[in-house]
N, C-alpha and C positions, 0 to 999 in steps of 0.2 A: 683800314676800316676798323670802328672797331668793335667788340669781344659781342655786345650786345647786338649791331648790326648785322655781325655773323648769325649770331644765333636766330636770328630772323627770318634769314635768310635761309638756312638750314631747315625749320619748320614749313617756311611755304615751299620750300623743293622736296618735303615730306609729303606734301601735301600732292607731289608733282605736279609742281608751276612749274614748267621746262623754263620761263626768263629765268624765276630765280635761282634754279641749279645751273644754268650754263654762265650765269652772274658768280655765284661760287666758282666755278670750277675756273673763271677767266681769273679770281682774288689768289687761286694759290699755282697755277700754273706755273709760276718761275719756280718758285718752290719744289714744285714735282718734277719741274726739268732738272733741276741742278742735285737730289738727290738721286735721282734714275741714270742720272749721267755721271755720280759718283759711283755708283755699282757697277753700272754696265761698261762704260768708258767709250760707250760707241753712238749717237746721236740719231743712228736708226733706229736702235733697239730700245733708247729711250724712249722716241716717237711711238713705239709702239707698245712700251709700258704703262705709257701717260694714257693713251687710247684705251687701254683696254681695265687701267683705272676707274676710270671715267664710265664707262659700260656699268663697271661692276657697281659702282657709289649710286649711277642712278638705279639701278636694278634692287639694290641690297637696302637701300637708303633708311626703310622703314624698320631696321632691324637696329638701324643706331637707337643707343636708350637715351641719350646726352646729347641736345646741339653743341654744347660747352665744348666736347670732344669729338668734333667731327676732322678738327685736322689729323688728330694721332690716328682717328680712325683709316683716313682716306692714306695718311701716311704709311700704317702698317700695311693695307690692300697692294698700294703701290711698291713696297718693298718687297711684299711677297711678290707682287707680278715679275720683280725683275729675277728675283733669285727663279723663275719656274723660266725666264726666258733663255737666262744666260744656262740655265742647267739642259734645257730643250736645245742650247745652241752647242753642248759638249762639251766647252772648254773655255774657259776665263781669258777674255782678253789680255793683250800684252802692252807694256806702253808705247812700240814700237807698233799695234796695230790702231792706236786710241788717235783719234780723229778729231779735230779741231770742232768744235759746231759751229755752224751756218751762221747761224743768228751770233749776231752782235750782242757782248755784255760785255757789263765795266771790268773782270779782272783783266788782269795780263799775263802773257803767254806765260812770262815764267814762271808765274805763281802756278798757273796750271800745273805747267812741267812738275815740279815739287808739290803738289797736289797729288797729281795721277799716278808719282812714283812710290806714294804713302800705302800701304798692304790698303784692303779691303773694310777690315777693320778698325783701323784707325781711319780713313777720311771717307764713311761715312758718319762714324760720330762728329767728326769735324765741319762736314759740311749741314748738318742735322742743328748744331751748335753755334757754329758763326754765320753759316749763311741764312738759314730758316727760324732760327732764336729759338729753335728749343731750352729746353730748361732740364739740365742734367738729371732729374728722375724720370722725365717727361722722355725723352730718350730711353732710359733705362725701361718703360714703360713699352715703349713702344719695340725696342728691338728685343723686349722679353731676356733682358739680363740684368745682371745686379748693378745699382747704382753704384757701388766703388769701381767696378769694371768700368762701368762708362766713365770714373773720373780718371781713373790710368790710363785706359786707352785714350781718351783727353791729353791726360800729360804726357805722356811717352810722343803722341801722334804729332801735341807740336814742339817736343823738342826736335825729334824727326825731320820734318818740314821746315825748322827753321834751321839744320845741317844741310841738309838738301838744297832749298834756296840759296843759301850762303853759297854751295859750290857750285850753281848753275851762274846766280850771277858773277864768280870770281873765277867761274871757270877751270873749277882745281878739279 
């Protein structure tokens, strides 16, 4: 969709048109899964990050100043929701507890595997990056750190991942 149809879309769920906010909210849902489930690494907890996202976007809605920015916005709500889950949950999942999701998408296991063994901070800026097209300030913007950090942890993350894949698929 694009930039401007958003922002339309944005204004009438301002306006609360519940179609057109539940219209948004269906446009970035993959998006919200696959960062929530790069945080959390467990597809319950995502479920119920995404949920209570979503609460808070239509509740808060009228406080966005920008339709332009309502994905960083929705994104930073949603990041926050996970870090209060997984911190209300005590302890950071392991990738020995990290759970496959239910739902069907295009990567493949092993990419996951060398995904979910990436620390915290390197694959969400990876999954922010390649999966959702953020754009390296935009990132930097949103997880409130300095844009060189987001391009190191960038680069470190996939030389990372691309050592890791290499010994999942070669099996060293």
């Amino acid at each position: 969709m694009q930039g401007k149809e958003t922002e339309n879309l944005v204004k009438k769920a301002k306006r609360k048109d519940p179609d057109a906010f539940t219209e948004l909210m269906q446009l970035y849902l993959k998006d919200m899964y696959r960062t929530a489930l790069a945080i959390l690494l467990n597809d319950e907890d995502a479920a119920d990050a995404i949920q209570d996202t979503i609460l808070v976007c239509w509740e808060k809605l009228g406080a966005l100043k920008s339709p332009r920015y309502f994905k960083t916005w929705m994104t930073r709500i949603l990041i926050n929701n996970c870090y209060r889950i997984r911190k209300n949950a005590g302890s950071m999942g392991t990738l020995e507890e990290y759970e496959e999701p239910a739902v069907y998408d295009e990567y493949n296991l092993e990419l996951k595997e060398a995904l979910a063994s990436l620390d915290e901070k390197y694959r969400v800026i990876m999954t922010l990056f390649y999966s959702e097209g953020y754009r390296i300030d935009e990132i930097a913007e949103v997880l409130k750190i300095p844009k060189s950090t987001v391009q190191t942890r960038l680069s470190r993350g996939r030389r990372k991942l691309a050592r890791d894949y290499y010994e999942i698929r070669e099996g060293v």
